[in-house]
Z-matrix of the N, CA and C atoms (Angstrom, degrees):
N
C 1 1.453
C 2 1.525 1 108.06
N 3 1.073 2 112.93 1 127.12
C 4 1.440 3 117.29 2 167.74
C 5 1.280 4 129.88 3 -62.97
N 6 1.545 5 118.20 4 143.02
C 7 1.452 6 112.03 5 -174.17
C 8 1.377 7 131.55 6 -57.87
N 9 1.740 8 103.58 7 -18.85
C 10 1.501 9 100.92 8 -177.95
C 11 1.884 10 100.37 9 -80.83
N 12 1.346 11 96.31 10 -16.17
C 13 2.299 12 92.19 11 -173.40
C 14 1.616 13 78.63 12 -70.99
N 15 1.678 14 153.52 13 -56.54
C 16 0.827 15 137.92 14 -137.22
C 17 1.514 16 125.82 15 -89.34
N 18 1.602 17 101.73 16 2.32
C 19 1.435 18 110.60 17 -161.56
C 20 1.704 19 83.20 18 -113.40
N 21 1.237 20 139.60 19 -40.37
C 22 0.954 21 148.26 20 -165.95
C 23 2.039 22 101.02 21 -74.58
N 24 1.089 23 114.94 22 -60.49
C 25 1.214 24 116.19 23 160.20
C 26 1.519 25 131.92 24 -43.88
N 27 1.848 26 121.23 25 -41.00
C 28 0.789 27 110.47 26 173.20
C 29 1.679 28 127.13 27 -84.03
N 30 1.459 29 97.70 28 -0.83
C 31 1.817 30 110.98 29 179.14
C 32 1.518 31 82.48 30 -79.26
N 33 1.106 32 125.94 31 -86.47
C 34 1.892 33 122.67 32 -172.16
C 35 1.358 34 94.01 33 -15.64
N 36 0.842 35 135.88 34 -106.28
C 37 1.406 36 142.60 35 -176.92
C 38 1.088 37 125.70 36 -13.65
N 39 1.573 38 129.29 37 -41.69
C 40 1.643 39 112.14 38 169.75
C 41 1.797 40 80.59 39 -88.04
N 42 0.770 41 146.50 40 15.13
C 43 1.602 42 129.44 41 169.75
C 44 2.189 43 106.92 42 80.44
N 45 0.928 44 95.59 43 23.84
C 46 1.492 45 106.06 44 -174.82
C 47 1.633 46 105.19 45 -80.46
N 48 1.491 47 119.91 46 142.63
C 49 1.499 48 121.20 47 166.79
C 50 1.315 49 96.31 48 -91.51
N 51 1.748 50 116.82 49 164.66
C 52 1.054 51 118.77 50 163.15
C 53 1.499 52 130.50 51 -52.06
N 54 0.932 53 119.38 52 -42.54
C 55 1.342 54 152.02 53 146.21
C 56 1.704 55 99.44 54 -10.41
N 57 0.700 56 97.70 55 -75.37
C 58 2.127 57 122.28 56 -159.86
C 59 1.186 58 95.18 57 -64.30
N 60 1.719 59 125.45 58 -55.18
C 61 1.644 60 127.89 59 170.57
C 62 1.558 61 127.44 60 -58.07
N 63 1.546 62 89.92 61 -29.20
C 64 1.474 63 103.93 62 -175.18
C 65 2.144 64 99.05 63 -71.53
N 66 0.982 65 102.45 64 -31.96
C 67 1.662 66 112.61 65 169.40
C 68 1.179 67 120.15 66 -51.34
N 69 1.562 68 120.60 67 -70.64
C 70 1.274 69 161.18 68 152.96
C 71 1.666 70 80.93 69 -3.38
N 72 1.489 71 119.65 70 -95.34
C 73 1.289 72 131.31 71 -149.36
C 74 1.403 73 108.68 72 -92.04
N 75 1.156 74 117.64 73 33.60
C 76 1.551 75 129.12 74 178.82
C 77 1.632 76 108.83 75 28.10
N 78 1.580 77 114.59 76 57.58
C 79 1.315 78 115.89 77 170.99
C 80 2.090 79 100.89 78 -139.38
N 81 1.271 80 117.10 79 145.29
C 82 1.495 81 126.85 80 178.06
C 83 1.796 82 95.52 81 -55.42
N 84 1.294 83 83.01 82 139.25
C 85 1.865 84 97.40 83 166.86
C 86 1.528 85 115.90 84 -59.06
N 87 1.087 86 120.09 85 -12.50
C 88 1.698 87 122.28 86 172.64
C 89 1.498 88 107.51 87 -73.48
N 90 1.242 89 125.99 88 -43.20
C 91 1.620 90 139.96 89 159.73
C 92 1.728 91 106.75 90 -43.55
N 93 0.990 92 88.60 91 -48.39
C 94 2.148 93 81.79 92 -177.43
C 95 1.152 94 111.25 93 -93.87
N 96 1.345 95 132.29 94 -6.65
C 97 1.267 96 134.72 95 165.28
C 98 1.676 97 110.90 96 -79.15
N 99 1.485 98 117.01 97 -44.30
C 100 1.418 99 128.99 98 -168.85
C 101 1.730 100 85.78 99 -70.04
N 102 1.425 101 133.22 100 -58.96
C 103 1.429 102 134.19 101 -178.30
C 104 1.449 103 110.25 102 -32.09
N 105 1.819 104 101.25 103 -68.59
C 106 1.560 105 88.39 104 173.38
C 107 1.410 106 156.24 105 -110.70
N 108 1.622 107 80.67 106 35.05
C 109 1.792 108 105.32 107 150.08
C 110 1.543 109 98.94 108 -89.57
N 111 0.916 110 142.78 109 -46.64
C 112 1.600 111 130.87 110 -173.32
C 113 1.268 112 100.53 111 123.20
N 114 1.330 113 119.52 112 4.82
C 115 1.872 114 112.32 113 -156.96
C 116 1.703 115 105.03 114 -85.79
N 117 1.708 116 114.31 115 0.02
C 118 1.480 117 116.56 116 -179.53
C 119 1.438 118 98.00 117 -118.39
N 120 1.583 119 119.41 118 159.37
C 121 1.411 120 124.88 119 148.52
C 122 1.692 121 114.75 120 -89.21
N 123 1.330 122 108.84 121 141.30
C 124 1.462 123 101.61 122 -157.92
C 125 1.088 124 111.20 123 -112.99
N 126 1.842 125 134.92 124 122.85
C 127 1.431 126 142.03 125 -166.76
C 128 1.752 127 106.90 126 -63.82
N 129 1.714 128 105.06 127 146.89
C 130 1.020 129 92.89 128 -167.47
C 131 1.688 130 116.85 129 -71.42
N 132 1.837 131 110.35 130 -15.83
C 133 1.312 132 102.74 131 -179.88
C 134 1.793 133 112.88 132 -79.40
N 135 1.322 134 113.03 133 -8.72
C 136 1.816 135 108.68 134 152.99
C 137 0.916 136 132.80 135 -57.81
N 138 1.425 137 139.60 136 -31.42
C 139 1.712 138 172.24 137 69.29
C 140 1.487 139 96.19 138 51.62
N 141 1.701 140 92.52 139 -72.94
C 142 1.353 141 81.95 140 -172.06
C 143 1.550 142 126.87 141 -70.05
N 144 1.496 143 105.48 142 -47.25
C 145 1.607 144 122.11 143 175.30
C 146 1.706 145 109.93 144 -40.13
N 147 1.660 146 95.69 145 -38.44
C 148 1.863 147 95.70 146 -179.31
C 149 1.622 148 106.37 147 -68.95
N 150 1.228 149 109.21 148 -59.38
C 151 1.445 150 110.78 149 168.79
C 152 1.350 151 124.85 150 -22.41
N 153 1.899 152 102.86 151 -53.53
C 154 1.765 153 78.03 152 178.38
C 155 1.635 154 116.10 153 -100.50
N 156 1.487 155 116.52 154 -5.44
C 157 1.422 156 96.20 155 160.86
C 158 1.549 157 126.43 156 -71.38
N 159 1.385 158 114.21 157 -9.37
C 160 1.064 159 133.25 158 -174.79
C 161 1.807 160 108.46 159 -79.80
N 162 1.691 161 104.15 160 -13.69
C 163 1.353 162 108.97 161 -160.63
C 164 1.023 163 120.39 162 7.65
N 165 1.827 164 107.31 163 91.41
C 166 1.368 165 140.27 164 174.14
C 167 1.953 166 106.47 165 -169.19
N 168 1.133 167 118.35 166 175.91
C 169 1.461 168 126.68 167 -159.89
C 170 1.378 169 103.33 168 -104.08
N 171 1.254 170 126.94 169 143.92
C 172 1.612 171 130.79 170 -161.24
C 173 1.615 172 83.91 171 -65.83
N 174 1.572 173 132.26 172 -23.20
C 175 1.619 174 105.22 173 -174.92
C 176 1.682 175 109.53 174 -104.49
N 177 1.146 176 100.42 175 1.20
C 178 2.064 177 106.48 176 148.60
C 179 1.425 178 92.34 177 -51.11
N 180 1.264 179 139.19 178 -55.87
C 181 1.073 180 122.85 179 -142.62
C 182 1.721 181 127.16 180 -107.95
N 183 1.482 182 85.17 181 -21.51
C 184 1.668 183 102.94 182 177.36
C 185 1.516 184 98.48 183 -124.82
N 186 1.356 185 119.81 184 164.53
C 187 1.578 186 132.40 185 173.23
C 188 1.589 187 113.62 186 -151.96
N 189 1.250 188 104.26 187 -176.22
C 190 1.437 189 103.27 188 -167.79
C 191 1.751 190 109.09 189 -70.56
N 192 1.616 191 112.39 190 -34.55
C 193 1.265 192 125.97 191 179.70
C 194 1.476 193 118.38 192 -51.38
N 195 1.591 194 104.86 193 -24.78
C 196 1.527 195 113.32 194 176.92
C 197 1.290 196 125.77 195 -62.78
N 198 1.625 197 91.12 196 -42.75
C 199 1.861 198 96.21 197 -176.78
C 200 1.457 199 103.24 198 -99.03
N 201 1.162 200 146.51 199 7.20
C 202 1.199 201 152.81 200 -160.83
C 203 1.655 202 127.71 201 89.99
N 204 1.129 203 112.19 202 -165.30
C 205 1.595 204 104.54 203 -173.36
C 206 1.324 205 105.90 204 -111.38
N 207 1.918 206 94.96 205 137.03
C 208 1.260 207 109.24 206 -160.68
C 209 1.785 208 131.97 207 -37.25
N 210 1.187 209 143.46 208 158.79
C 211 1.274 210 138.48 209 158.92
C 212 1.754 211 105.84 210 75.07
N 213 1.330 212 114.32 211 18.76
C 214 1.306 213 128.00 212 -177.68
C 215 1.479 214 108.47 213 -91.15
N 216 1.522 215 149.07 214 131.00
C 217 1.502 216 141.28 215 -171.16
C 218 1.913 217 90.36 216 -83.50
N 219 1.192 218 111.79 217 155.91
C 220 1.629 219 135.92 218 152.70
C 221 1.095 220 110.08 219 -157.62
N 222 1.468 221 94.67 220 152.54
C 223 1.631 222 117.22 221 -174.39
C 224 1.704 223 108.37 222 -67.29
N 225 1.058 224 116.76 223 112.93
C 226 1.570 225 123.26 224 163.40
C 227 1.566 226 109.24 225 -47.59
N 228 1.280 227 134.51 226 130.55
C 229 1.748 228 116.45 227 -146.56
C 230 2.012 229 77.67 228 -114.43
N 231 1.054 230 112.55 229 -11.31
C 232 1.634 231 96.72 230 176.85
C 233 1.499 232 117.63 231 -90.01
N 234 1.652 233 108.57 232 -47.97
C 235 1.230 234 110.99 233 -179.71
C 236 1.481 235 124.94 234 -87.49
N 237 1.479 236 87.95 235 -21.48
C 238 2.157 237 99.59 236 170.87
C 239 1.190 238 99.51 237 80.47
N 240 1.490 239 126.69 238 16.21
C 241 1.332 240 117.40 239 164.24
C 242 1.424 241 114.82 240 -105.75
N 243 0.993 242 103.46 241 161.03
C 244 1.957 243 131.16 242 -166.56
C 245 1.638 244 94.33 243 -80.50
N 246 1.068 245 106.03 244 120.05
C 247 1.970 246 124.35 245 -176.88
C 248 1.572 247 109.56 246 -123.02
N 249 1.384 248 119.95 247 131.70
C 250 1.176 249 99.50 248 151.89
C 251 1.341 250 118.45 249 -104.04
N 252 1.617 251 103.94 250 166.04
C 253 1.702 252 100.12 251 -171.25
C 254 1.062 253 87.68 252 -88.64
N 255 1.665 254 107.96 253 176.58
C 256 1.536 255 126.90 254 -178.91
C 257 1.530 256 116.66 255 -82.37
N 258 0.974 257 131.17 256 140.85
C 259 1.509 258 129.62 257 173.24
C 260 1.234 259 111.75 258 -99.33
């Protein structure tokens, strides 16, 4: 499941509007809406901030399936160097 189905699910769930979360993590409700449509890439300190208004664990929210499967190389898009992810 993708992080934006999981961030969107876990606001339903504590009963939160976008609105109210978008507070929470000192970002505009257009930001948590664009998140969970998918239409943004999301910083890792948003991740975290969602995480804990979300009270749940940055890997409630992300998993290995997100970034791909483990021990796989991708291009680092800042430094342009070849990384492997962690397994």
């Amino acid at each position: 499941m993708a992080v934006r189905l999981r961030v969107r699910e876990r606001r339903k769930a504590l009963g939160l509007k976008s609105k109210e979360l978008a507070r929470l993590i000192g970002k505009s409700p257009q930001v948590i809406t664009r998140v969970e449509h998918g239409a943004d890439n999301i910083l890792l300190r948003d991740v975290i901030r969602l995480a804990q208004a979300l009270q749940c664990s940055i890997h409630d929210l992300i998993d290995e399936a997100d970034g791909g499967p483990p021990g796989k190389e991708r291009r680092c898009r800042r430094q342009g160097r070849t990384i492997a992810q962690p397994s």
